[in-house]
N, C-alpha and C positions, 0 to 999 in steps of 0.2 A: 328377638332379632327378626326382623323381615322390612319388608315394603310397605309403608301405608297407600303414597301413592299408586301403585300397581298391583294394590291387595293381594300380597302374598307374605309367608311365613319361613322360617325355616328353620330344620327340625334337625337338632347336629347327633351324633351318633352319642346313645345315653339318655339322651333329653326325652322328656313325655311332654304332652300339653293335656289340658284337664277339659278344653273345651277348642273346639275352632269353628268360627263362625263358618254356617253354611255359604260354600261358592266360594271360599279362602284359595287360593295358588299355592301347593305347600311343597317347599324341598324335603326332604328327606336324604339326609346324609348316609352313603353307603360305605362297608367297611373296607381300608385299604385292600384287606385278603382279595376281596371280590372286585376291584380294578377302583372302587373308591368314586367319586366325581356323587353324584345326586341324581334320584329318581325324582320328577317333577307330575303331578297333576294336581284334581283338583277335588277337595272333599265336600262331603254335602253329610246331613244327620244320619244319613241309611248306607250312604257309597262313599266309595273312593275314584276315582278313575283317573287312568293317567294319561297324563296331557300330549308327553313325547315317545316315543316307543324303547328309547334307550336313552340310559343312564347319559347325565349331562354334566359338566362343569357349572359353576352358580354364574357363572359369566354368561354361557351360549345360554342356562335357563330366562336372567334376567333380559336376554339382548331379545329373548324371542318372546316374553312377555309384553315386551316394548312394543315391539313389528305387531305384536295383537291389540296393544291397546289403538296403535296408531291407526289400523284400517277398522277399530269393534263399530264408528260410525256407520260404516257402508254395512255393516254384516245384518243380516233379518230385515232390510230396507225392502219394500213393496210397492211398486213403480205400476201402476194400472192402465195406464194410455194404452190401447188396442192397437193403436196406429206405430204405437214405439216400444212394442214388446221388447224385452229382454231379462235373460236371467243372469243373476251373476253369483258367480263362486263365491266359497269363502276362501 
């Protein structure tokens, strides 16, 4: 189960995966006892790190994948004009 377009996975409570490709999106489904909804980040061969700081609904995870993929153009862009410096956030 996951996203091809938005490269993500998702990992329901039970379930293993045998490999995930590195820079994957991955839910992790938590257990109702523990308020339930999904821990979202993002895996690499060495790490894990997580994307949001608290647990999400698969809804609020995909809508905010979306809002990332839609502005990932602007993000690490390098604008060198001297005369028109500016930085910009992610």
């Amino acid at each position: 189960m996951g996203g091809k377009d938005l490269g993500f996975d998702v990992v329901l409570r039970g379930q293993t995966r045998n490999h995930i490709i590195p820079g994957t999106y991955v839910f992790f489904q938590r257990l109702k006892e523990h308020g339930g909804g999904f821990w979202l980040g993002q895996a690499y061969d060495d790490w894990f790190g997580f994307t949001l700081e608290a647990p999400v609904s698969l809804r609020q995870g995909i809508e905010y994948l979306m809002s990332l993929r839609s502005i990932e153009p602007q993000l690490g862009g390098f604008h060198d004009d001297v005369d028109d410096f500016f930085l910009r956030s992610p």
